[in-house]
N, CA, C and O atoms as a printed pandas DataFrame, in Angstrom:
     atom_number atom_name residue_name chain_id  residue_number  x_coord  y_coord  z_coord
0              1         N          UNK        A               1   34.961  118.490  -69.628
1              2        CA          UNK        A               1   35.852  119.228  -68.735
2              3         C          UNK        A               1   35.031  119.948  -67.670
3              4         O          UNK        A               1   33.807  120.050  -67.751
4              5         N          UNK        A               2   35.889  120.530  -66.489
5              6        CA          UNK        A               2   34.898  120.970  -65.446
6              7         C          UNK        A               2   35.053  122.299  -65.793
7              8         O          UNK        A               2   36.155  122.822  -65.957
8              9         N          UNK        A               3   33.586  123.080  -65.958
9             10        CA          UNK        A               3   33.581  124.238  -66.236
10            11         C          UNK        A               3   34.095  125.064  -65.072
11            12         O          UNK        A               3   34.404  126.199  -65.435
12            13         N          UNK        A               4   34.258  124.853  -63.914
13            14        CA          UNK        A               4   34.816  125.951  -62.751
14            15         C          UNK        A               4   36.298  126.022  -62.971
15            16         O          UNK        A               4   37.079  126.756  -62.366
16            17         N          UNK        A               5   36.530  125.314  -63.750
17            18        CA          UNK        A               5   38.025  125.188  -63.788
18            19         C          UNK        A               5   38.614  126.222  -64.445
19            20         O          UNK        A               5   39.757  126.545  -64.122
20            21         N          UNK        A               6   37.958  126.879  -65.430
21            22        CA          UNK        A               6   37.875  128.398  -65.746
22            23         C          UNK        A               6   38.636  129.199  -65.561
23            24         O          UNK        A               6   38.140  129.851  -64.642
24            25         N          UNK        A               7   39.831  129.759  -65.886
25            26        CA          UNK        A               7   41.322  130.953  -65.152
26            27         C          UNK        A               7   42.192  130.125  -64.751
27            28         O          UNK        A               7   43.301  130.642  -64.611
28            29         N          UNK        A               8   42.104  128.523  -64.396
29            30        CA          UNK        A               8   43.065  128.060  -63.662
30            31         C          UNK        A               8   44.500  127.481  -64.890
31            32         O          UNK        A               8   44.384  126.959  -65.999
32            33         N          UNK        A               9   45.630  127.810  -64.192
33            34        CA          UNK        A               9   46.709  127.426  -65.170
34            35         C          UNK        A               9   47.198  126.247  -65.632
35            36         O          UNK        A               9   47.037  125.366  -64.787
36            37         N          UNK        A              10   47.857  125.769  -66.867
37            38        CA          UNK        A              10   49.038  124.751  -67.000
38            39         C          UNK        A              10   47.856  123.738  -67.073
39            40         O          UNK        A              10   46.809  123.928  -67.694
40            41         N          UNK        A              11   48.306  122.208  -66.065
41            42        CA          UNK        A              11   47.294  121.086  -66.267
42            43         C          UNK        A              11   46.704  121.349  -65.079
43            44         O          UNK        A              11   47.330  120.693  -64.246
44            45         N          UNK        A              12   45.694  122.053  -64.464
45            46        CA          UNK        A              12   44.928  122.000  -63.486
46            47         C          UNK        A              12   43.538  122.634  -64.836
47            48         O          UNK        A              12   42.436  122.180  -64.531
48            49         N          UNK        A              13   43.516  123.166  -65.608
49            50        CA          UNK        A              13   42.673  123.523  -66.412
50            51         C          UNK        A              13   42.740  122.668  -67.990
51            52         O          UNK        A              13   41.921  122.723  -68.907
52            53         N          UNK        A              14   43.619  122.134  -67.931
53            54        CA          UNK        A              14   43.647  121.044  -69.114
54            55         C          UNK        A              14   43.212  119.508  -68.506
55            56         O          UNK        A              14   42.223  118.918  -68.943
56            57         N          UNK        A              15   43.781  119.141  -67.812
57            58        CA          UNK        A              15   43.487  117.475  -67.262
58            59         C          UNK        A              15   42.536  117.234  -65.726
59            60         O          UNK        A              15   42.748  117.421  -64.528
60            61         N          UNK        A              16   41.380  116.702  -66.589
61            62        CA          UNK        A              16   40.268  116.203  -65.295
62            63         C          UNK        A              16   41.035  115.710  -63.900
63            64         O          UNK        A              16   40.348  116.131  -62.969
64            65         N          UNK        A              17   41.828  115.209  -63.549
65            66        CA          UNK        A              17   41.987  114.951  -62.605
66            67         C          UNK        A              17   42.523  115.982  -61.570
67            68         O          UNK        A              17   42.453  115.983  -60.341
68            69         N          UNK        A              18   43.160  116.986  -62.577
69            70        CA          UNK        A              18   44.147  118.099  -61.547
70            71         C          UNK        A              18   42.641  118.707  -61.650
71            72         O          UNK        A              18   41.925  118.642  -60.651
72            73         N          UNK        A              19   42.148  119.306  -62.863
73            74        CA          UNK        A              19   41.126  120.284  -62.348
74            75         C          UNK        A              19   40.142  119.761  -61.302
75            76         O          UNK        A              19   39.903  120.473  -60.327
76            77         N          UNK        A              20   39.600  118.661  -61.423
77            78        CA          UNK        A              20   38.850  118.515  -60.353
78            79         C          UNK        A              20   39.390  118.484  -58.392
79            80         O          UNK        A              20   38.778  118.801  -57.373
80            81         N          UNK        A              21   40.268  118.143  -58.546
81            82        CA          UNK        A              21   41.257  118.392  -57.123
82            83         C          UNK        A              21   41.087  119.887  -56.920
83            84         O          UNK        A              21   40.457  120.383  -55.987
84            85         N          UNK        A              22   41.949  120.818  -58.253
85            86        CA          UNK        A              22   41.697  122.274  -57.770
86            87         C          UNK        A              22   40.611  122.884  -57.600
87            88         O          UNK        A              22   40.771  123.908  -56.936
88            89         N          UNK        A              23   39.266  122.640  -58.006
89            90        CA          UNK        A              23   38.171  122.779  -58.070
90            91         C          UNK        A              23   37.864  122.764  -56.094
91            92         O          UNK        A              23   38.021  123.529  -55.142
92            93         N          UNK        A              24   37.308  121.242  -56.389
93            94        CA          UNK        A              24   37.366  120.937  -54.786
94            95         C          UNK        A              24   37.946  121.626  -53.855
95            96         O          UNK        A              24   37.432  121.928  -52.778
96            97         N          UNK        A              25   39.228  121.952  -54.290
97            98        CA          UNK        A              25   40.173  123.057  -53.005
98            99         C          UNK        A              25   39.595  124.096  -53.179
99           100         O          UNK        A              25   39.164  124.530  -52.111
100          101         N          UNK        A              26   39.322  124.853  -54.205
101          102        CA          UNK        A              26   38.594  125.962  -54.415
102          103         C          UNK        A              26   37.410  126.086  -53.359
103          104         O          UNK        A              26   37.405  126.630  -52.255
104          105         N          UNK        A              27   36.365  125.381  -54.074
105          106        CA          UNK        A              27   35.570  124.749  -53.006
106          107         C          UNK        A              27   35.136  125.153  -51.497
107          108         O          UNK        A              27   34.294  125.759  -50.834
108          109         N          UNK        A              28   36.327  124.377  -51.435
109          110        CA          UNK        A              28   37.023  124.138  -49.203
110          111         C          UNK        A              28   37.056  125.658  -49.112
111          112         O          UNK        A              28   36.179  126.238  -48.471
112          113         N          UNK        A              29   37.763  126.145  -49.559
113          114        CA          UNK        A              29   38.319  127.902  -49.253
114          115         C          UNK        A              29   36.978  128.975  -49.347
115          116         O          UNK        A              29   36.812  129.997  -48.680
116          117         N          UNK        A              30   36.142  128.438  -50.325
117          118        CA          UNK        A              30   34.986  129.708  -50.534
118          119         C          UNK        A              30   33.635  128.811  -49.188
119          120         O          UNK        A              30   32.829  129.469  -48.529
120          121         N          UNK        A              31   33.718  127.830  -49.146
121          122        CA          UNK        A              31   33.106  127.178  -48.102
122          123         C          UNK        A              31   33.518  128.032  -46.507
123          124         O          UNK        A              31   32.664  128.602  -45.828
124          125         N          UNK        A              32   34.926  127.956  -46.159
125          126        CA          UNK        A              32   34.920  128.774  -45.009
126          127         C          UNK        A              32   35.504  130.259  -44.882
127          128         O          UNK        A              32   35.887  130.794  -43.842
128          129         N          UNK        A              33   35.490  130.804  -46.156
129          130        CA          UNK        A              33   36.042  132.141  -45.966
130          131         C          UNK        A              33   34.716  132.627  -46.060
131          132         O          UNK        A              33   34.778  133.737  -45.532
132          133         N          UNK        A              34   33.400  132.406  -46.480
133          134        CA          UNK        A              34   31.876  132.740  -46.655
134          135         C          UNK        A              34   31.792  132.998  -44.939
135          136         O          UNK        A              34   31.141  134.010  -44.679
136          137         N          UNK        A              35   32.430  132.138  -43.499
137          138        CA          UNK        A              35   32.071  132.191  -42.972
138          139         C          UNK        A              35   32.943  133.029  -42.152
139          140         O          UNK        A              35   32.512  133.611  -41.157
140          141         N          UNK        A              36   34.461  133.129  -42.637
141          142        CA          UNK        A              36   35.552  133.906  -41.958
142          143         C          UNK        A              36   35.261  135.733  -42.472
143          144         O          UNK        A              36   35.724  136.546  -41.672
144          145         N          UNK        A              37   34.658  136.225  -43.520
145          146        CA          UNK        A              37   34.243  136.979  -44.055
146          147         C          UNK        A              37   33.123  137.777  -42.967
147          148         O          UNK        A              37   33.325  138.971  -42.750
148          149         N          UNK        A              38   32.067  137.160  -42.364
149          150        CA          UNK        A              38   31.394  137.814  -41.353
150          151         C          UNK        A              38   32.027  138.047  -40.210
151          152         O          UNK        A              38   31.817  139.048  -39.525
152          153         N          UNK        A              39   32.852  137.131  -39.921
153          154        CA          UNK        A              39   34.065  137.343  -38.366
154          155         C          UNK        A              39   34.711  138.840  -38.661
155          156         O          UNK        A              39   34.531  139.758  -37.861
156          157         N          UNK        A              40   35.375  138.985  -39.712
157          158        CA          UNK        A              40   36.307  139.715  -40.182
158          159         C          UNK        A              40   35.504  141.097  -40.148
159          160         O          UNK        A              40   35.985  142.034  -39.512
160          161         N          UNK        A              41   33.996  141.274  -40.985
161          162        CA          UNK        A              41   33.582  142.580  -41.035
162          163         C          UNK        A              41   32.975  142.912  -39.644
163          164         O          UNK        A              41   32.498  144.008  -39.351
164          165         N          UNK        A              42   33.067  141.592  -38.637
165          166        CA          UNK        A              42   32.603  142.451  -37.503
166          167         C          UNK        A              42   33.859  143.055  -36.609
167          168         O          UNK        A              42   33.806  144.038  -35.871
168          169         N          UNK        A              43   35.043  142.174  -36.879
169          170        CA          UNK        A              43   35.834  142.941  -36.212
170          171         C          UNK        A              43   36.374  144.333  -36.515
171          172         O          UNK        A              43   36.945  144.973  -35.633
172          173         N          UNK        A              44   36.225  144.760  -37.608
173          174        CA          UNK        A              44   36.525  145.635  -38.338
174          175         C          UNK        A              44   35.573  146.672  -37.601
175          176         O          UNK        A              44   35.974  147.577  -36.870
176          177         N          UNK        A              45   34.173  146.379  -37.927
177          178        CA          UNK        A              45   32.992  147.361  -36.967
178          179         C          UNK        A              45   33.206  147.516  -35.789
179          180         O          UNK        A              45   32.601  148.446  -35.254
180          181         N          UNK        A              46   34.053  146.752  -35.019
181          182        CA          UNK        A              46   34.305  147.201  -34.351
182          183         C          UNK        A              46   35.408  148.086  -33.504
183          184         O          UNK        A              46   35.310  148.767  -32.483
184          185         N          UNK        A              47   36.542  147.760  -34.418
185          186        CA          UNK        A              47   37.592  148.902  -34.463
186          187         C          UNK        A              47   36.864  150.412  -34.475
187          188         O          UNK        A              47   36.654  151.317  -33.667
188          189         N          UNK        A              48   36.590  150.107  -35.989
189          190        CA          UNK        A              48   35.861  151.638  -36.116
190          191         C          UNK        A              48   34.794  152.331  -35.029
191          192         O          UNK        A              48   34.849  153.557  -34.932
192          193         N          UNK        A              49   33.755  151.552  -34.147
193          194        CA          UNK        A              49   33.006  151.918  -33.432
194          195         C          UNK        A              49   34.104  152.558  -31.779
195          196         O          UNK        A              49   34.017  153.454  -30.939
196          197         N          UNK        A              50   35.098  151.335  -32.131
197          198        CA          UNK        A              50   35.938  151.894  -30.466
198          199         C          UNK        A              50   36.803  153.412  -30.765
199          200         O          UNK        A              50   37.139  154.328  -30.015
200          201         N          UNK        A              51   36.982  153.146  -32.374
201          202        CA          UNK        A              51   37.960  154.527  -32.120
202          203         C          UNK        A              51   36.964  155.533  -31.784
203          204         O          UNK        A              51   36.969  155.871  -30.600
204          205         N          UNK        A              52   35.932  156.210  -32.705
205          206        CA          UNK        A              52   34.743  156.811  -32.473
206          207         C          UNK        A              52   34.420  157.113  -31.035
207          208         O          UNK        A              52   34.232  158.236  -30.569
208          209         N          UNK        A              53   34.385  156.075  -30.454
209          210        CA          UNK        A              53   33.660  156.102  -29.212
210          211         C          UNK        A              53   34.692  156.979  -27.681
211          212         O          UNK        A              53   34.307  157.668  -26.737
212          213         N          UNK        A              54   36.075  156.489  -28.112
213          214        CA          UNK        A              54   37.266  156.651  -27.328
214          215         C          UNK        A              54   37.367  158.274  -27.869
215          216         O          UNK        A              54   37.522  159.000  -26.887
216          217         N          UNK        A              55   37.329  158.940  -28.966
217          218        CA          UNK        A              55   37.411  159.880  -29.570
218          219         C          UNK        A              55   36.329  160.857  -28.878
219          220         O          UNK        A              55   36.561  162.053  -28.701
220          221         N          UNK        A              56   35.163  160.248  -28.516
221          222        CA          UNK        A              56   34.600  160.871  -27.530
222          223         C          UNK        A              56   34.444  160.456  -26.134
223          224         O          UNK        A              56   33.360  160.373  -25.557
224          225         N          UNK        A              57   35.357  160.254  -25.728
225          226        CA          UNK        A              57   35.504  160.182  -24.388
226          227         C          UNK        A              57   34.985  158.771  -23.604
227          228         O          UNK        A              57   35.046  158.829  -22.376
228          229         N          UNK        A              58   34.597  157.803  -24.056
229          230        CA          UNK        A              58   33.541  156.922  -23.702
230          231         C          UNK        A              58   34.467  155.185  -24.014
231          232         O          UNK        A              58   34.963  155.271  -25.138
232          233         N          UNK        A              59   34.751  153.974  -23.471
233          234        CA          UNK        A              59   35.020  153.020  -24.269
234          235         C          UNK        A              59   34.241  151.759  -24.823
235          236         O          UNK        A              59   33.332  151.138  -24.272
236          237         N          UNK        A              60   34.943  151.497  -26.289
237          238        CA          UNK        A              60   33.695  150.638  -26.898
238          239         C          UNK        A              60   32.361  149.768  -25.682
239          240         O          UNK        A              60   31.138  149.825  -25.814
240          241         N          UNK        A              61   33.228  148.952  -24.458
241          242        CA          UNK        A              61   32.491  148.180  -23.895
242          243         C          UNK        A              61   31.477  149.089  -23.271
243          244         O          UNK        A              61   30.315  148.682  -23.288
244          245         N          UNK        A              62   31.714  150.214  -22.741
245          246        CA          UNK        A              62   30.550  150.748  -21.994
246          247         C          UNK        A              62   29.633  151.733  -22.960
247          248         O          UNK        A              62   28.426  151.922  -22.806
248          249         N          UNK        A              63   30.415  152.285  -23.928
249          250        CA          UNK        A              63   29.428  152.543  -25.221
250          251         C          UNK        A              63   28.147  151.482  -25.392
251          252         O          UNK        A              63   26.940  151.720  -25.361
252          253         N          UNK        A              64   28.708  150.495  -25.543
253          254        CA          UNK        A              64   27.325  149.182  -25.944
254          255         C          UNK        A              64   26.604  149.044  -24.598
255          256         O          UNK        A              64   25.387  148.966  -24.433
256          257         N          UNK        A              65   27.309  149.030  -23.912
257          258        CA          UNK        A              65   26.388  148.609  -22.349
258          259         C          UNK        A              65   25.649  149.729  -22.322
259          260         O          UNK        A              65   24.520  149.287  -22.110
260          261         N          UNK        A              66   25.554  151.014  -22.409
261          262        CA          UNK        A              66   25.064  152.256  -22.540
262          263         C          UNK        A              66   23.838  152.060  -23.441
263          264         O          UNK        A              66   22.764  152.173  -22.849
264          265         N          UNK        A              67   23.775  151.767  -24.863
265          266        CA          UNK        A              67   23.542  151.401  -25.743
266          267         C          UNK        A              67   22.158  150.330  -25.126
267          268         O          UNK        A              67   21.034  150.655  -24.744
268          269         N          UNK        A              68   22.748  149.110  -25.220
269          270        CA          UNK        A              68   21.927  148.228  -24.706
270          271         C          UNK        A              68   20.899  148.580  -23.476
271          272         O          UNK        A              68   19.809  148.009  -23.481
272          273         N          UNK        A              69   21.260  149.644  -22.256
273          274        CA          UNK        A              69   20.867  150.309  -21.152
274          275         C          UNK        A              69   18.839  150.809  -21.793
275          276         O          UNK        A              69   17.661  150.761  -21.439
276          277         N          UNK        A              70   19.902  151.308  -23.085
277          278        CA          UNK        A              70   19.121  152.494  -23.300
278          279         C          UNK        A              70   17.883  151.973  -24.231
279          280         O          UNK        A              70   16.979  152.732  -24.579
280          281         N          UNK        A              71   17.942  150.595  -24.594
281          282        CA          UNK        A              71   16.894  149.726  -25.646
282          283         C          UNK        A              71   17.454  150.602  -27.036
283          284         O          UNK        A              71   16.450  151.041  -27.599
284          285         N          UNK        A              72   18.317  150.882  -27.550
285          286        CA          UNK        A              72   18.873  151.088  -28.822
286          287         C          UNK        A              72   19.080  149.847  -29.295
287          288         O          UNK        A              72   19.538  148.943  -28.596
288          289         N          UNK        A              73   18.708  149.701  -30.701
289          290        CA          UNK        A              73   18.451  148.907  -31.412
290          291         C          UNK        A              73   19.804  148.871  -32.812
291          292         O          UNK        A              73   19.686  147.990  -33.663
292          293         N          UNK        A              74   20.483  149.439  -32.869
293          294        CA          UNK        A              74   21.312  149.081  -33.910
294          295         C          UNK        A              74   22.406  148.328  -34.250
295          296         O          UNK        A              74   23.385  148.373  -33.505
296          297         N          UNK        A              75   22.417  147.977  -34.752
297          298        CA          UNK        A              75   23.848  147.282  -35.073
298          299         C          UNK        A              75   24.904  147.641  -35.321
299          300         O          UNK        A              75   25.051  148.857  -35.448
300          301         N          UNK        A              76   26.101  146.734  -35.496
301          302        CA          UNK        A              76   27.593  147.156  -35.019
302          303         C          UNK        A              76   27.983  147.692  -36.867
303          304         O          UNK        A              76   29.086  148.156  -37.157
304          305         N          UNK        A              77   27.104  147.546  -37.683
305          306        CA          UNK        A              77   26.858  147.726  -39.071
306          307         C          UNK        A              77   26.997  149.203  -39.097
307          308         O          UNK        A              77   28.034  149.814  -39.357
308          309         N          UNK        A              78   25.573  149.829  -38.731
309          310        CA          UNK        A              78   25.361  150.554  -38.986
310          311         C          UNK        A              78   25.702  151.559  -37.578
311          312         O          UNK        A              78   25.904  152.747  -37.833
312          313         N          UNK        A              79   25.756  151.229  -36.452
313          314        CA          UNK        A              79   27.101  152.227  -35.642
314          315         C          UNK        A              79   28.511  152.418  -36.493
315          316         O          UNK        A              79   29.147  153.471  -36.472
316          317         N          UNK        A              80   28.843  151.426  -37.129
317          318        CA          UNK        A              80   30.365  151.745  -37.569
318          319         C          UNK        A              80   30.327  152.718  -38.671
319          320         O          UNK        A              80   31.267  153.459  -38.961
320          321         N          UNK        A              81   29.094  152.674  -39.321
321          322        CA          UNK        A              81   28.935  153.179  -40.460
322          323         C          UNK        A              81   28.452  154.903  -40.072
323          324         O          UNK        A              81   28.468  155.768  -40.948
324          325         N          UNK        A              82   28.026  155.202  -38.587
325          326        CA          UNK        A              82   27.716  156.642  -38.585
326          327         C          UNK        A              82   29.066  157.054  -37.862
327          328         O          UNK        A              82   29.685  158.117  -37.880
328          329         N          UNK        A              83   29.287  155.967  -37.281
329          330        CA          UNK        A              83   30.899  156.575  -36.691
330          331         C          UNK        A              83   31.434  157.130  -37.486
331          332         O          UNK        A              83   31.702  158.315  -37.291
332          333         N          UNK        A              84   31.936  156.256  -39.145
333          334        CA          UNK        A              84   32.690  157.034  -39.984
334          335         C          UNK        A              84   32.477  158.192  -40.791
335          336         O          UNK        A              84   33.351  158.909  -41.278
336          337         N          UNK        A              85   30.734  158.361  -40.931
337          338        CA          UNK        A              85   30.182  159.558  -41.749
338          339         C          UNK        A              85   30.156  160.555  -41.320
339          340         O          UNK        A              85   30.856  161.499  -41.688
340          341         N          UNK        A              86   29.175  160.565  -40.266
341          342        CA          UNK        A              86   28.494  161.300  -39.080
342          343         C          UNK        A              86   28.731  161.438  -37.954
343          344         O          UNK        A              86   27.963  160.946  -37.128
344          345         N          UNK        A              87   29.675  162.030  -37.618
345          346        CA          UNK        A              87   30.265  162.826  -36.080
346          347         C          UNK        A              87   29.237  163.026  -35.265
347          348         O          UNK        A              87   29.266  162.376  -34.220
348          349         N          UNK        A              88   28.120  163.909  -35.482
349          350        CA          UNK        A              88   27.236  164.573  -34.692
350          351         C          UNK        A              88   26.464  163.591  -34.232
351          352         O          UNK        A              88   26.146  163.398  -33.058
352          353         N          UNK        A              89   26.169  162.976  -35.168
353          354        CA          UNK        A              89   24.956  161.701  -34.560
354          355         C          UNK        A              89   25.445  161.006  -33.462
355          356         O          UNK        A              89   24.930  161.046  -32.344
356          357         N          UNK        A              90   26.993  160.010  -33.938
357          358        CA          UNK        A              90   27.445  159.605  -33.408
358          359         C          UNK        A              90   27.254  159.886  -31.662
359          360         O          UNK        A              90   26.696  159.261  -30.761
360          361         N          UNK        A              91   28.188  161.418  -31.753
361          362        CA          UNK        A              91   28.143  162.008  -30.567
362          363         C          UNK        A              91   26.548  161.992  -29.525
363          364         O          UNK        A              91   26.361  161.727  -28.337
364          365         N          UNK        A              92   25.556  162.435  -30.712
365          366        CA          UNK        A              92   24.368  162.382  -29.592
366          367         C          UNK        A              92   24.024  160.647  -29.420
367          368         O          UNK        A              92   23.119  160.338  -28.645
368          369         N          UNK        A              93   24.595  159.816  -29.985
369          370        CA          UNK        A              93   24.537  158.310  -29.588
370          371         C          UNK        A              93   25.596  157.969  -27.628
371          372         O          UNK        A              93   25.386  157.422  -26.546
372          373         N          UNK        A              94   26.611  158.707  -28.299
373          374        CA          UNK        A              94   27.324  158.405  -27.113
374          375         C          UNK        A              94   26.449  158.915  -25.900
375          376         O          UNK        A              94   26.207  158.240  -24.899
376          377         N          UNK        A              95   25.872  160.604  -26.204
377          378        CA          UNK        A              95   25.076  161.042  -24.797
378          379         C          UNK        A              95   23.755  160.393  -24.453
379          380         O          UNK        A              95   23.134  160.497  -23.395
380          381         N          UNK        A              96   23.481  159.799  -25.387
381          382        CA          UNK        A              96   22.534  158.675  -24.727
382          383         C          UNK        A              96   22.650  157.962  -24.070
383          384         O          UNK        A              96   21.973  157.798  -23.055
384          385         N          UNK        A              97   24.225  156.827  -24.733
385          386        CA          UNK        A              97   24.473  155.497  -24.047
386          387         C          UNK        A              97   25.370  156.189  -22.385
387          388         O          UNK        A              97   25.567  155.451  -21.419
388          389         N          UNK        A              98   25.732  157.500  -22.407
389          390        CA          UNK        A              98   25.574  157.444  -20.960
390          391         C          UNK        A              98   24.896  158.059  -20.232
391          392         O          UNK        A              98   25.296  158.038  -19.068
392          393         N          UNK        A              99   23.798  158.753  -20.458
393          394        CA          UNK        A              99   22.938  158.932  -19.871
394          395         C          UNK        A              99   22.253  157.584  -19.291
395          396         O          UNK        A              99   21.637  157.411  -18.239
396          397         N          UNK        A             100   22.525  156.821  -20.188
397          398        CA          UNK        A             100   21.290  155.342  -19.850
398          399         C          UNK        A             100   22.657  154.900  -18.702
399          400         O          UNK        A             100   22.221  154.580  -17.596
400          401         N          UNK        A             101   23.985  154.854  -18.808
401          402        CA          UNK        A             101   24.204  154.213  -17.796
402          403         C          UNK        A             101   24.386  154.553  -16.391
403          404         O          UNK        A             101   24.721  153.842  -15.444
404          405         N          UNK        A             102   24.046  155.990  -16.468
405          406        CA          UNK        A             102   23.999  156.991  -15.502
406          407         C          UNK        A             102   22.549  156.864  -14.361
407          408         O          UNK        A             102   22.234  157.352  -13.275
408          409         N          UNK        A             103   22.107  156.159  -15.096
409          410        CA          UNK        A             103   20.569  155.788  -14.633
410          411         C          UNK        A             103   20.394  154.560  -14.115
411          412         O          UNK        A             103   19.737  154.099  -13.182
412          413         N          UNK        A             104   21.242  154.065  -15.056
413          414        CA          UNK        A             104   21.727  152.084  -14.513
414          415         C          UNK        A             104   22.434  152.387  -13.306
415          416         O          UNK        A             104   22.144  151.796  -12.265
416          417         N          UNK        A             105   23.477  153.392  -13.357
417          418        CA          UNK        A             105   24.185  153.372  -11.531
418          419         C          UNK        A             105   23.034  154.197  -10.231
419          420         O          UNK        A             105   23.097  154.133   -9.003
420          421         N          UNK        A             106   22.342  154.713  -10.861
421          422        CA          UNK        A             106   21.357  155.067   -9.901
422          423         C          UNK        A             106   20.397  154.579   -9.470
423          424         O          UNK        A             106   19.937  154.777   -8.345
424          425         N          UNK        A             107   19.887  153.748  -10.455
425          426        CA          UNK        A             107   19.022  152.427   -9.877
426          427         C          UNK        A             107   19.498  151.291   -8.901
427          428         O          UNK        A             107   18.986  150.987   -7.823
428          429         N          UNK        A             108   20.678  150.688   -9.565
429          430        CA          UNK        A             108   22.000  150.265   -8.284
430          431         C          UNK        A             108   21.860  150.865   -7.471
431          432         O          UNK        A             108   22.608  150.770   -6.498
């Protein structure tokens, strides 16, 4: 018998032929949700980074352009993650990313 077949009900866990079909479908689903799973936690990071950012006055796109301006190095990981902890940081993140773009329009 196929051991993944394991929890599954009725004849999909009794008879080789259903289990191996459900198996396989199983399969298909952990094959592209492995890859829908990174889509998903970035959109999420980024909710959280725009509210944060809008909360202080600033919006997500020019937050990052700010960001990027400024050679900051972090990710949308760990921005989302001080957005939700850490207010203060956050905040001195935002006066960076416009300071840097404040400098980008003056070089323009």
């Amino acid at each position: 018998m196929i051991r993944a077949a394991k929890g599954f009900r009725m004849r999909r866990s009794k008879l080789y032929r259903y289990a191996s079909d459900a198996v396989d479908h199983g399969r298909q689903y952990a094959f592209r949700d492995r890859r829908v799973k990174k889509r998903t936690f970035r959109a999420l990071w980024q909710v959280r980074i725009n509210a944060a950012a809008r909360a202080a006055g600033i919006t997500y796109s020019r937050f990052m352009e700010g960001l990027k301006a400024a050679k900051v190095a972090l990710d949308r990981k760990v921005l989302a993650d001080i957005a939700a902890t850490d207010n203060a940081a956050f905040n001195e993140l935002v006066t960076v990313a416009r300071n840097a773009l404040n400098s980008k329009a003056a070089k323009a």
